[in-house]
C-alpha positions as CSV (number, residue, x, y, z in Angstrom):
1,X,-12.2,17.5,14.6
2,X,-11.2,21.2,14.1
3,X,-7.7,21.2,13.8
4,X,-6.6,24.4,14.5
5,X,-7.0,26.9,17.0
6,X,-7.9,30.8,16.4
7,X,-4.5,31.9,16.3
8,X,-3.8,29.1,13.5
9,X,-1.4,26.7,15.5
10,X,-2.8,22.9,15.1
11,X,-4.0,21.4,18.3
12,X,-3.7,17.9,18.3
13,X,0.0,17.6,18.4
14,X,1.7,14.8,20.4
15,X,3.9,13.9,23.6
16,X,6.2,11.3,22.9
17,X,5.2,9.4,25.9
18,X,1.5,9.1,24.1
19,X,3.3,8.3,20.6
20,X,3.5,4.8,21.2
21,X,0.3,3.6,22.2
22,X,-1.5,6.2,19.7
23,X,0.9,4.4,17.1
24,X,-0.3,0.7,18.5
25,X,-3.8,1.4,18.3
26,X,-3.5,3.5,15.0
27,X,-2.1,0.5,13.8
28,X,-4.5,-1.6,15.1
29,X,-7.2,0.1,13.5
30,X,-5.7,0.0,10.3
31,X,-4.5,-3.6,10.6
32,X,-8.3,-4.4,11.2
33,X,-9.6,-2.7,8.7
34,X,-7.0,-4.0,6.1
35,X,-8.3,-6.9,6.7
36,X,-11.7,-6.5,6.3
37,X,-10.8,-4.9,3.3
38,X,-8.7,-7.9,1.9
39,X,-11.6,-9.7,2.3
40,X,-14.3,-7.1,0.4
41,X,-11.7,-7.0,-2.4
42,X,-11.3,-10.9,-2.8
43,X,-15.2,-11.2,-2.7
44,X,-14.9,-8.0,-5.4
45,X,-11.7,-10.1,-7.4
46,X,-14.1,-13.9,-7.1
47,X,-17.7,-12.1,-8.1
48,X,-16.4,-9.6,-10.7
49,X,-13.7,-11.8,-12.6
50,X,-17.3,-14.1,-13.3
51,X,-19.6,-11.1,-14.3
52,X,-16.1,-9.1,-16.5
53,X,-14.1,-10.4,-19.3
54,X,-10.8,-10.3,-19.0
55,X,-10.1,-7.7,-21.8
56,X,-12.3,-5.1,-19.4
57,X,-9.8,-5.1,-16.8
58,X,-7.1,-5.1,-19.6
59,X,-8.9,-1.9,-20.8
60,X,-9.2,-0.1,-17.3
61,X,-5.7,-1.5,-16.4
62,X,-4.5,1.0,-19.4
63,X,-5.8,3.5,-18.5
64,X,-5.1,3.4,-14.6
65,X,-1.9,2.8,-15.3
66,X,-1.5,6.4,-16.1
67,X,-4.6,7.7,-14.3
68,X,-3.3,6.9,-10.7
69,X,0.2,8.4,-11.3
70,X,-1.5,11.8,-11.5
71,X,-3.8,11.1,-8.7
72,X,-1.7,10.6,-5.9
73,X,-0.2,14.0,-6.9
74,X,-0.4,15.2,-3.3
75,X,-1.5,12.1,-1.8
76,X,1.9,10.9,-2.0
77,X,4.2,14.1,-0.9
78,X,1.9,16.6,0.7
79,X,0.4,14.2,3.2
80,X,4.0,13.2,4.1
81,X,4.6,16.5,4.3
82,X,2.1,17.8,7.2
83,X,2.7,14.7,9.3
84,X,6.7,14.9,9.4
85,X,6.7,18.9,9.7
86,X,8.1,19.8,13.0
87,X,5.3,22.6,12.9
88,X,2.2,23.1,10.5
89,X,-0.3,26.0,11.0
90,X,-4.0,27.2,9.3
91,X,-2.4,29.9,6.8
92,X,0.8,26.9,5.7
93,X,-1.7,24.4,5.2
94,X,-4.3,26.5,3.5
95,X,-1.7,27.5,0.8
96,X,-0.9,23.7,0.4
97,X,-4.5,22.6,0.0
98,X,-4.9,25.5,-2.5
99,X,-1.6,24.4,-4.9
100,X,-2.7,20.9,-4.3
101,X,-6.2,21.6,-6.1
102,X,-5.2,23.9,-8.6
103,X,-2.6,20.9,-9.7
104,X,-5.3,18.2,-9.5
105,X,-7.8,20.4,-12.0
106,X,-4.9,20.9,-14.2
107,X,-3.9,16.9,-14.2
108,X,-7.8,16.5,-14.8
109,X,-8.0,18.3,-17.9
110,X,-5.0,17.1,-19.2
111,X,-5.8,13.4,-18.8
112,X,-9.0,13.6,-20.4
113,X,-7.6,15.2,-23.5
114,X,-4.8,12.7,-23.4
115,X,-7.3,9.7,-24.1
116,X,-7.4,9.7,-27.9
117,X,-3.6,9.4,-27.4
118,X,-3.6,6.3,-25.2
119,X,-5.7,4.9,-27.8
120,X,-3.7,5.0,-30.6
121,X,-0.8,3.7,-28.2
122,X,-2.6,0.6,-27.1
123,X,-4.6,0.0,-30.6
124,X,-7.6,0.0,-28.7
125,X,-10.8,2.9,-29.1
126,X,-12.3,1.8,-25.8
127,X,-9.3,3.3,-23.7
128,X,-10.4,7.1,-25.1
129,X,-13.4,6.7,-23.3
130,X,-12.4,5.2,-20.3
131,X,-9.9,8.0,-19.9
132,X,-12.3,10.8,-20.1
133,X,-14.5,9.0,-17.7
134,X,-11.2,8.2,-14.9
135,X,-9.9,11.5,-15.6
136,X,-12.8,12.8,-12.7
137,X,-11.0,10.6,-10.1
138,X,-7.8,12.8,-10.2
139,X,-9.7,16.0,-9.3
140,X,-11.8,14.4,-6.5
141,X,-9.0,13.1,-4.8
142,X,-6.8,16.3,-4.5
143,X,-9.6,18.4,-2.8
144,X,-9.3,15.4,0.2
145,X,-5.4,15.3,0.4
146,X,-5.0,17.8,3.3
147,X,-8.1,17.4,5.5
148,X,-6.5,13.2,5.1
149,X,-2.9,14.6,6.3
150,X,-4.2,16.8,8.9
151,X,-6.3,13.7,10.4
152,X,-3.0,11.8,10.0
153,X,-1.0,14.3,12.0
154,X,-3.7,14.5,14.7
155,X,-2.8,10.0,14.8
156,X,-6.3,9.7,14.3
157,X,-5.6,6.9,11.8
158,X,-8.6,4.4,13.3
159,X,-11.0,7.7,11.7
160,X,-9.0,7.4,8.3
161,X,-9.3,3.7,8.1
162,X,-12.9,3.8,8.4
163,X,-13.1,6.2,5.3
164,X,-11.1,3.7,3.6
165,X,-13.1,0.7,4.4
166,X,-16.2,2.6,3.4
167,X,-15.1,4.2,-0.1
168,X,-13.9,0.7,-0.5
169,X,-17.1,-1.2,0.4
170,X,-19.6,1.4,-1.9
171,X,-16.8,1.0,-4.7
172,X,-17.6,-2.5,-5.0
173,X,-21.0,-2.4,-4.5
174,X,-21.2,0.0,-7.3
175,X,-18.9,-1.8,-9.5
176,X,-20.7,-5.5,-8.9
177,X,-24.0,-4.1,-9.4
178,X,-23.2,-2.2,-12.7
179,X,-21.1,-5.1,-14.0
180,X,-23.8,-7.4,-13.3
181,X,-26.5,-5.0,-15.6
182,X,-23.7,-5.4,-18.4
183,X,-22.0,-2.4,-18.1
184,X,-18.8,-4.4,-19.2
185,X,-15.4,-1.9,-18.4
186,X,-17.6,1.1,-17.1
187,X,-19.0,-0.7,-13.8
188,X,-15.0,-0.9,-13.0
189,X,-14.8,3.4,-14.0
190,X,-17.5,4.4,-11.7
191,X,-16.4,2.3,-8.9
192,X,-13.3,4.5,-8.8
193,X,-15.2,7.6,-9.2
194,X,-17.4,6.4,-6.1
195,X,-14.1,5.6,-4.4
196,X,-12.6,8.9,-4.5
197,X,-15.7,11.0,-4.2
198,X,-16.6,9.2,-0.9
199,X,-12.9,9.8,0.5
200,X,-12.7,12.8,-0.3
201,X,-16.0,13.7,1.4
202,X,-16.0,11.9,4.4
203,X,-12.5,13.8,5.0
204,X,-14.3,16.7,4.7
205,X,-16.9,15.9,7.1
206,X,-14.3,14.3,9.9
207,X,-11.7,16.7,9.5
208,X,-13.8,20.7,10.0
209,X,-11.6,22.8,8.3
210,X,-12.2,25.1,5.6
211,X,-9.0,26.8,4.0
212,X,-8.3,30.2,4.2
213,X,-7.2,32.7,1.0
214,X,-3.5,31.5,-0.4
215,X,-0.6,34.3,0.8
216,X,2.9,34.7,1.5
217,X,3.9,32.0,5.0
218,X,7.7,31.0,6.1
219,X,8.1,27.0,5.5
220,X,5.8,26.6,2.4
221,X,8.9,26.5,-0.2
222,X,10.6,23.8,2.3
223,X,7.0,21.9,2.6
224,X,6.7,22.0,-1.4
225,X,10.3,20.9,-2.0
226,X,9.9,18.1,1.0
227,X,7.1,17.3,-0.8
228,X,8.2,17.3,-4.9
229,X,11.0,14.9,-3.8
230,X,8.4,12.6,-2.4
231,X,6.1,12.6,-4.8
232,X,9.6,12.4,-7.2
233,X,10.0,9.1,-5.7
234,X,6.9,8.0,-6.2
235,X,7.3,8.9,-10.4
236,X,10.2,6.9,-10.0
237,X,8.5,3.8,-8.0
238,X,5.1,3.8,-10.0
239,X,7.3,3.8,-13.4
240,X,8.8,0.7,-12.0
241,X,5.4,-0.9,-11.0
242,X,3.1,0.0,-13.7
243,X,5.6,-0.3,-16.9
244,X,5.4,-4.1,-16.9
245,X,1.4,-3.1,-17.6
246,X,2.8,-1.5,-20.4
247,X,5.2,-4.3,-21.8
248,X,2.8,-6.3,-21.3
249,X,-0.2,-4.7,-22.8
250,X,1.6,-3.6,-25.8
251,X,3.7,-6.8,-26.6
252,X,0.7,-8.9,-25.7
253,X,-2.5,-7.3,-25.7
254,X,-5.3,-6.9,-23.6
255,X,-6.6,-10.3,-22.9
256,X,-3.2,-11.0,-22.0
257,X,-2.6,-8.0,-19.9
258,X,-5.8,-9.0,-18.2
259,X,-4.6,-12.2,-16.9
260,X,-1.1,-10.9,-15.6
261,X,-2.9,-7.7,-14.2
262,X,-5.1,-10.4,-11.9
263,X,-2.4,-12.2,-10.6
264,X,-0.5,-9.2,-10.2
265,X,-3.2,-7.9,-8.0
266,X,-3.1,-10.7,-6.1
267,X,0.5,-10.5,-5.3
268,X,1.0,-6.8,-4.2
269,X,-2.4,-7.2,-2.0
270,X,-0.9,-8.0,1.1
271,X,1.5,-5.1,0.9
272,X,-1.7,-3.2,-0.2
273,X,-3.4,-4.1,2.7
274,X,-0.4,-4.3,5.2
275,X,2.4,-2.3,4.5
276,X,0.6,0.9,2.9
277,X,-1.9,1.3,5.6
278,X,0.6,0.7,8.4
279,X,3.2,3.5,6.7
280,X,1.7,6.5,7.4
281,X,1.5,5.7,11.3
282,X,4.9,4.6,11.3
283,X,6.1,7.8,9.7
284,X,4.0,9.7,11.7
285,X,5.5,7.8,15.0
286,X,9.3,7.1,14.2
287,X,9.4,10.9,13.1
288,X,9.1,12.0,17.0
289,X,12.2,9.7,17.2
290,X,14.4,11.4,15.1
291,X,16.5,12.8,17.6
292,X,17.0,9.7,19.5
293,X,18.7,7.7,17.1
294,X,18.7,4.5,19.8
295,X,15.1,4.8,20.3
296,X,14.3,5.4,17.0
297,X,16.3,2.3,15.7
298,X,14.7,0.0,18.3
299,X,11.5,0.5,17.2
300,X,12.1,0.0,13.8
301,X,14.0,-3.1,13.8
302,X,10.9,-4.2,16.3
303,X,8.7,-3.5,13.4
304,X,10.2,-5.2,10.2
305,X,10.5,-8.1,12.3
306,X,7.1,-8.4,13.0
307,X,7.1,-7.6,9.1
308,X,9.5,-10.4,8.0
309,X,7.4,-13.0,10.5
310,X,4.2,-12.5,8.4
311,X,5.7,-12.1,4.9
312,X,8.2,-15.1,5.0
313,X,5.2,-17.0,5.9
314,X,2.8,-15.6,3.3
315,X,5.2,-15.7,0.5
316,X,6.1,-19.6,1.7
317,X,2.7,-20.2,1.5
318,X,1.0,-19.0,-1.6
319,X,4.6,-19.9,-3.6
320,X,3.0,-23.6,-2.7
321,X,-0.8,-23.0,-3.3
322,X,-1.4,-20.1,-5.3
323,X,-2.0,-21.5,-8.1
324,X,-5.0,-23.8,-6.7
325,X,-5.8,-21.1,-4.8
326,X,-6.3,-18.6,-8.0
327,X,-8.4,-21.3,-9.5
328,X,-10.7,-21.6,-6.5
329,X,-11.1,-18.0,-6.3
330,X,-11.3,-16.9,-9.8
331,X,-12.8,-19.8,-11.8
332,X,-11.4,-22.4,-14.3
333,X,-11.0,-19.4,-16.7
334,X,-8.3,-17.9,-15.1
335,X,-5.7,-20.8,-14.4
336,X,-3.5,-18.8,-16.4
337,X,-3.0,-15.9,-13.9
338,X,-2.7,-18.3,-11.5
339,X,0.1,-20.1,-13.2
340,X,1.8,-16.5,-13.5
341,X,1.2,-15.8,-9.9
342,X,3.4,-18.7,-9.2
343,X,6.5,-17.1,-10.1
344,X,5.2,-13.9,-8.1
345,X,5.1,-16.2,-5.1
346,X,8.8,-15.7,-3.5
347,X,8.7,-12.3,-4.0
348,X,5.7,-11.2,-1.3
349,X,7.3,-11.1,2.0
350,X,10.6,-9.8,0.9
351,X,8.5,-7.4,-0.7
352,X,6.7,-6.4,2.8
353,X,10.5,-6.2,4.3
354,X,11.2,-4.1,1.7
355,X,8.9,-1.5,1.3
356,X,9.6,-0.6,4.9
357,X,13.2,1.4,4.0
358,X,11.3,4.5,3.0
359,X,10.0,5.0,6.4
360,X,13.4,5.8,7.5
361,X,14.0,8.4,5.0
362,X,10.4,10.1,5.3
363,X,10.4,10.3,9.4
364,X,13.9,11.6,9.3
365,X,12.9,14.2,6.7
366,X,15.6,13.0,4.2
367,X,13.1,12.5,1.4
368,X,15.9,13.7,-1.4
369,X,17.9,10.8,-0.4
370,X,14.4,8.6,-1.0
371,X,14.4,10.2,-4.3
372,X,17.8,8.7,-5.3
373,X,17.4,5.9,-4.0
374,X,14.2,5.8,-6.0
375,X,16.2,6.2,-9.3
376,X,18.3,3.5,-8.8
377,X,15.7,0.9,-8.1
378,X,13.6,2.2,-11.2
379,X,16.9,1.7,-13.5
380,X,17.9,-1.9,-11.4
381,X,13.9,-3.7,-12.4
382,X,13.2,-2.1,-15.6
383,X,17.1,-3.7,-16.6
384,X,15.1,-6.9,-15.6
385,X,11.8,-6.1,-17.2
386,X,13.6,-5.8,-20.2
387,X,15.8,-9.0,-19.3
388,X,12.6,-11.1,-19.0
389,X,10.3,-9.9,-21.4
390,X,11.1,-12.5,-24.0
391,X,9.4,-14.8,-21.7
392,X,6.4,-13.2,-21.2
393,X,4.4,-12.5,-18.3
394,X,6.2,-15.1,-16.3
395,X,9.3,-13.6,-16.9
396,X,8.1,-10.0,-15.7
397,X,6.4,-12.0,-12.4
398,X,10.5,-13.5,-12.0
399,X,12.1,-10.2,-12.8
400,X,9.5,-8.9,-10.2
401,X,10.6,-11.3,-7.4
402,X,14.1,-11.3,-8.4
403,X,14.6,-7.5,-8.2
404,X,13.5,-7.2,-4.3
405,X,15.7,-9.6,-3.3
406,X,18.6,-8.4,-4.6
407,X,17.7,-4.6,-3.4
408,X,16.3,-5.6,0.1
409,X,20.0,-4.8,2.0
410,X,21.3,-2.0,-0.1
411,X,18.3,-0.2,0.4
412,X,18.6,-0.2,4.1
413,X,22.2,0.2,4.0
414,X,21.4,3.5,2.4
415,X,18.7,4.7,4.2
416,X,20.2,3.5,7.2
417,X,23.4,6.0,6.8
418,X,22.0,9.0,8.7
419,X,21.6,6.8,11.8
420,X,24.0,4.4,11.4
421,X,21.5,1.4,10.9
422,X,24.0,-1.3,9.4
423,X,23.3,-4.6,6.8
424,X,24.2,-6.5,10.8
425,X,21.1,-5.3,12.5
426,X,18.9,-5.8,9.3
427,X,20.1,-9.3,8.6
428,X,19.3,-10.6,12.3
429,X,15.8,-9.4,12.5
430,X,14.9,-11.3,9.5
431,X,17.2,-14.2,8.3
432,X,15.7,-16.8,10.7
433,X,12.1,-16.2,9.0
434,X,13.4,-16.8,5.4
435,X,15.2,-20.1,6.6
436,X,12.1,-20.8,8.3
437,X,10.1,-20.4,5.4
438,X,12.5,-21.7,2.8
439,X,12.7,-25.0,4.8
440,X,9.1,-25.2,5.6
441,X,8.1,-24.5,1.9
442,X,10.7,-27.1,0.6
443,X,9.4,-29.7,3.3
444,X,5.7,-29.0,2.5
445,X,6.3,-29.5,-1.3
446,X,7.9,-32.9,-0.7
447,X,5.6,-34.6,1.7
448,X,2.8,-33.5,-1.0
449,X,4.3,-34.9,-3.7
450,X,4.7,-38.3,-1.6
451,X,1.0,-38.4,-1.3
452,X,-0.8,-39.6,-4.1
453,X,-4.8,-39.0,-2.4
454,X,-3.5,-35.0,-3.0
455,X,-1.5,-35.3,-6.2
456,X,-4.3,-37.2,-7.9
457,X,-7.1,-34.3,-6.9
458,X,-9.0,-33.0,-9.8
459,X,-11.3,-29.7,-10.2
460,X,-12.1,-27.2,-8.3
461,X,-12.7,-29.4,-5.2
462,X,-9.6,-31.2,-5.5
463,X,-7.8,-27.1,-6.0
464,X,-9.4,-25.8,-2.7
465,X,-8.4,-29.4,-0.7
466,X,-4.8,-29.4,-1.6
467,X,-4.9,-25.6,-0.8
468,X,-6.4,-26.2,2.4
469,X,-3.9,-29.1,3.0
470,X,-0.5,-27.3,2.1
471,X,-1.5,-24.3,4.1
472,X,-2.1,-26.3,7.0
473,X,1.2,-28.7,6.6
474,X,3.1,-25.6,5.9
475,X,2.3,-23.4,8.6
476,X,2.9,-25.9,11.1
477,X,5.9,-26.5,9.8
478,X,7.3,-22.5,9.6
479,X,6.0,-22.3,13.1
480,X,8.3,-25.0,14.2
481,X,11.5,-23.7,12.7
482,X,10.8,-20.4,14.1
483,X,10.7,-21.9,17.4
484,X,13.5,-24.0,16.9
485,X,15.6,-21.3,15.4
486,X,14.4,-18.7,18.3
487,X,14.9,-21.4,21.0
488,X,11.8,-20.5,22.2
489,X,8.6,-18.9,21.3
490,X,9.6,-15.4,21.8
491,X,8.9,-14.3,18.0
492,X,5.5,-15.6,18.8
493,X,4.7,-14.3,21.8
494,X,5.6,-10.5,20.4
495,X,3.1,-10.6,17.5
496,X,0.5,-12.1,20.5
497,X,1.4,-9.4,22.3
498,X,1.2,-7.0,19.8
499,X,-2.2,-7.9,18.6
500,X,-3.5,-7.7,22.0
501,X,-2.3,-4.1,22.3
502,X,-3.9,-2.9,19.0
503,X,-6.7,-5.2,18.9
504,X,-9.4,-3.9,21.9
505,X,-8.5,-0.1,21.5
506,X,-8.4,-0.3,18.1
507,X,-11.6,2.0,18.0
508,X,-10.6,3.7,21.1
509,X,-10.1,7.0,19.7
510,X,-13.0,9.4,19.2
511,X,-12.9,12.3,17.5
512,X,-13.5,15.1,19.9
513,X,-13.3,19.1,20.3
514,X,-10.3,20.7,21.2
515,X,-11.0,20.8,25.0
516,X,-12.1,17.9,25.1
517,X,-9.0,15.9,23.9
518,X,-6.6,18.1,25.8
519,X,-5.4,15.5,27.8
520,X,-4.0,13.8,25.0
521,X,-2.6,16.7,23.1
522,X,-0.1,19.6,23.4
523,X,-2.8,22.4,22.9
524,X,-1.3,25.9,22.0
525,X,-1.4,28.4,24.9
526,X,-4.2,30.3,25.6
527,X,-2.7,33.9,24.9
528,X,-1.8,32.3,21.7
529,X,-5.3,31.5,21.2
């Protein structure tokens, strides 16, 4: 894809009539190859928490903590940047890409240096190593972040995913194969490396643009300060999810860090694999809504209730069996993290519905009011972090849990405001899913308990059976209080739809020159050209 045309003006702008199926099958793509991907990274989780000891991913877990706050400089604010902008041209997006690398080199440097620091800090010389090695990964990513947004912009999202699924699938070759010749932590450090170095790279190859000299342009001051409030959100939002690694690694020490840090892993995976992937086609789509506040609305609502369908009924689910389930996957040796994930159980699909508010403030461009809403949630679960660190890392898995249920409708009252989007209209596209799942879970754990061929099960066989069994039971029964609480399978019917729609077109889109995908774009005029 080349972007842009001689004059400069992007070419792969969209109608809105095409926004919703490009958004569909965008999603699609990325839905797919989520899950492909949850699937490589539970293989990666099963075959590398055998071949690692836990205190490896305790020491890489200290040092990413940091590490990928200063990597998705730009990742997270330039890229929402270019798809919201009502216009982006060569010379606007050559200046970002240029104050976007300069930033990353400069983050580089510093990290490495830093290293000897986060080693006194967590009393551990490893982490100075680590630090220098990870401090590459922060570089590599920025020189990717625009040629990634411009892709985004274009909606060619099924292209993106496949760079995903690839860096993904070389990361954990890379990482299996050194931890298997003993490279203990450093088969994890060069796995990132790999990760970033092919992303970066294959966004270079899809995406045929090569930046022109920095100078003076009209809207790069309003893209930066767009931008540093989104990225100021995300300071805000990573303190919140990376300082219980701290707490934890500091009050308790590696080994200990390492089993939390697993069953953490396993708890923000679906979000990982549903809810990020899906959020830059959402903002990209519901931001050619923005002056149709009824339109715009409609959609959303149609989207967290899709959301709140498949979260209440994950969250049900592994609250029942997760900790079988971490046993099965991970091996006797890990029983603890599956004991903590537990308590992280109740927290996942709220946590899905949740994460969805900040596509309302990002597609409307109000991404200073994401910012302060950003503060206040930081300030809200680090009160609770400190709350519940006397009890350890089950107490940080409850605070966890705890804090997005209590946030879920004052976040979408205030990001709601600017379109009138009340507490009413969020409440009714997901209350029957949490009874559904509340009463399904509650009736799953009592005919199990009644049943003494499950409760007696023993080992790892006896894990993956009742597993198998309480899934089973239990998603029978949320089905059936859905439907009974629907009075009908409508709810059913939508996601069938829905998957039908992304499913077979999901790989639809090519990537093509300019005249050859005019049909589907808004080209600039040829005496502009």
């Amino acid at each position: 894809m080349k972007p842009f045309c001689t004059a400069g003006k992007f070419l792969f702008d969209k109608e809105r009539s095409e926004v919703r199926g490009l958004a569909v099958r965008g999603a699609g793509a990325t839905v797919f190859t989520s899950g492909v991907g949850f699937a490589i990274q539970m293989v990666a989780t099963i075959v590398l928490g055998r071949l690692l000891a836990p205190a490896d991913f305790g020491v890489v877990t200290m040092v990413t903590t940091f590490s990928l706050l200063l990597t998705s400089f730009g990742l997270n604010g330039f890229t929402e940047a270019v798809i919201q902008s009502q216009e982006i041209n060569h010379r606007l997006a050559s200046n970002l890409f240029w104050i976007n690398t300069a930033v990353g080199l400069l983050l580089t440097l510093g990290f490495a240096g830093a290293g000897s620091a986060l080693a006194w800090f967590f009393h551990d010389s490893r982490v100075a190593n680590a630090s220098i090695g990870i401090s590459a990964s922060i570089f590599l990513s920025s020189v990717g972040v625009l040629h990634l947004a411009l892709l985004k912009r274009a909606m060619l999202f099924s292209e993106v995913s496949t760079i995903n699924l690839i860096a993904k699938v070389l990361q954990v070759v890379v990482s299996i194969a050194l931890g298997a010749a003993g490279w203990g932590y450093w088969s994890l450090v060069v796995g990132i490396l790999v990760y970033y170095l092919v992303i970066s790279g294959e966004a270079w190859r899809l995406c045929q643009w090569v930046p022109g000299r920095p100078q003076r342009v009209s809207g790069t001051t309003s893209l930066i300060r767009y931008a540093t409030h989104v990225y100021g959100h995300f300071i805000v939002n990573y303190a919140g999810l990376n300082t219980d690694n701290i707490l934890v690694g500091w009050r308790f020490h590696a080994d200990v860090l390492g089993f939390y840090k697993r069953a953490f892993d396993l708890f923000v995976l679906p979000a990982n694999q549903l809810l990020s992937p899906v959020g830059n086609v959402a903002v990209s789509a519901l931001s050619r809504f923005r002056a149709d506040p009824v339109q715009f609305k409609r959609h959303f609502l149609d989207v967290i209730s899709i959301f709140a369908f498949l979260g209440m009924a994950i969250s049900g689910d592994l609250t029942l069996v997760g900790k079988d389930m971490v046993r099965v996957l991970l091996g006797a040796r890990w029983e603890e993290s599956g004991r903590i994930f537990t308590f992280f159980g109740p927290g996942i699909g709220v946590m899905l519905v949740y994460g969805t508010h900040g596509w309302i403030h990002l597609s409307l461009g109000k991404a200073e009011r994401w910012f302060r809403w950003g503060l206040v949630d930081l300030a809200f679960t680090l009160s609770l972090f400190v709350l519940c660190l006397r009890w350890g890392p089950v107490g940080i898995a409850v605070a966890w849990s705890v804090s997005f249920w209590i946030l879920l409708l004052p976040a979408f009252w205030y990001a709601g405001k600017p379109i009138q989007l009340g507490i009413p209209a969020t409440l009714t596209a997901i209350w029957k899913y949490v009874v559904a799942s509340l009463v399904a879970g509650i009736s799953t754990a009592l005919i199990c308990s009644r049943i003494p061929t499950i409760t007696s099960l023993s080992g790892l066989q006896g894990a993956g059976i009742r597993s198998a069994l309480g899934s089973a039971l239990f998603g029978a029964l949320y089905l059936m209080v859905v439907v009974i609480l629907y009075g009908g399978f409508a709810p059913i019917r939508q996601v069938a739809r829905l998957s039908r729609e992304m499913l077979p077109q999901s790989w639809s889109l090519k990537l093509s020159r300019p005249d050859e995908a005019a049909p589907a774009s808004r080209p600039c005029a040829v005496s502009e050209c």
